[in-house]
Each structure stands twice: as structure tokens, then as C-alpha cells.
N, C-alpha and C positions, 0 to 999 in steps of 0.2 A: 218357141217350143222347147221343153225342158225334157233330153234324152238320158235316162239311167242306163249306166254302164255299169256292166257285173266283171266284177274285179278278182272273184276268189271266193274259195271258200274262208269263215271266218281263223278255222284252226291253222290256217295257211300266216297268219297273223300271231306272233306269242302274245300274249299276257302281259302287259307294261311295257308293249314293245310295238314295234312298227313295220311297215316295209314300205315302197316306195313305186309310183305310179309314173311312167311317164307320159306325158300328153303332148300335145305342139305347141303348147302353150307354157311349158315347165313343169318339173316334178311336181307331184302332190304326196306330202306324207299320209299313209293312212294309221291311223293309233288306235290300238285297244287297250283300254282298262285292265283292270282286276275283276271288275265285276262285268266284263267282255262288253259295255257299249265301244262304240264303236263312231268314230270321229276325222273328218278331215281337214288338213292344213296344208296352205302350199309348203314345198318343203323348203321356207327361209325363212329366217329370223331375222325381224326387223328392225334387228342392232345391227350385224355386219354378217349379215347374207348366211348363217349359220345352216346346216345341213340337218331341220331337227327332228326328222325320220333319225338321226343316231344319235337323238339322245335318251335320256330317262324320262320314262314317263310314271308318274308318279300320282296315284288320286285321280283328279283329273286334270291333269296339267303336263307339261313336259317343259324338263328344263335343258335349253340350248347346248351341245356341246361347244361352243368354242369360249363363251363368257359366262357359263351357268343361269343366263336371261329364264326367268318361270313364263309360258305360255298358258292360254287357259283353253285347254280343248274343246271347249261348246264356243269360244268368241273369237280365238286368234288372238285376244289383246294381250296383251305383257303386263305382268302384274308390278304395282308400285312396290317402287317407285320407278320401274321403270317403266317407257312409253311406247308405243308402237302397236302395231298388228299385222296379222298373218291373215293372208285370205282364208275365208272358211271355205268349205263345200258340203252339204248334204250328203248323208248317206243310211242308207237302210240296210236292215240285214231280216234275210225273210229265207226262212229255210235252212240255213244256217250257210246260206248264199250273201258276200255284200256286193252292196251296188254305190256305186257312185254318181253323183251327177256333178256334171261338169260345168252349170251354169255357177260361178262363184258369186260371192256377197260381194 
């Protein structure tokens, strides 16, 4: 069974920026765009555990603060050349309500 969790409204979210969810399981960054979709990733980087709810998000991407690593917010994965990935999570925004679900890739 796949349970959506409503996390906020989206304006609670800036614009190329993030905030940060906690679960029992570990943080989950959640990222909004420019063009406001809306995207989630656990919040580490799969270079050396980076925090990247603070960093830049960019297009659609967010680059790590500790090593500048690019993520790609629809996959988690790290873009070449470098390697790795971040959990993803589903999310929806309905009403200008988002929700989360918690079941990860």
C-alpha cells in the first residue's frame, strides 16, 4: 500500500530552492523549480553524503553543496561524469497542496 503524505503548501517551498522533510527513515529533500514542478530526493549525495536540500537548484537539477556534484531531479542520478544516485520519491501537488509518498525507487 502506497500512503501520500501532505507535506505543505507549495509557496512554503521558494523557487530553485528546497526544504527538508524528516521521516524514520532519513531526510528527504523536496525541490521546486522555476517553472514550480515539484521533485523529491533523499537529502544526500551520493558522493560524500552531501546535504542537497542546501544547495542550488538549477533547471532541473541541483548541484551538491560540499563538491558542486549536478543531480537530476526527475532520476536522482549524477550527471557525467560523475556517478551515483539519490533515492527518488513521488510527489504530487493538487491544489496548490504537495504530497509526498514515501514508498522510494
Amino acid at each position: 500500500m502506497s500512503d501520500w503524505i501532505e507535506i505543505g503548501s507549495l509557496d512554503e517551498i521558494p523557487r530553485q530552492g528546497a526544504r527538508v522533510v524528516k521521516t524514520g527513515s532519513g531526510n528527504i529533500g523536496i525541490f521546486r523549480t522555476l517553472d514550480d514542478e515539484v521533485f523529491a530526493l533523499r537529502d544526500h549525495c551520493p558522493h560524500k553524503g552531501g546535504p542537497l536540500s542546501q544547495g542550488i537548484v538549477h533547471g532541473a537539477r541541483v548541484t551538491c553543496p560540499l563538491h558542486n556534484w549536478n543531480i537530476e531531479l526527475a532520476t536522482g542520478q549524477a550527471v557525467a561524469p560523475d556517478e551515483g544516485c539519490a533515492a527518488r520519491f513521488e510527489t504530487k501537488v493538487e491544489g496548490g497542496t504537495v504530497y509526498l509518498q514515501l514508498s522510494g525507487d
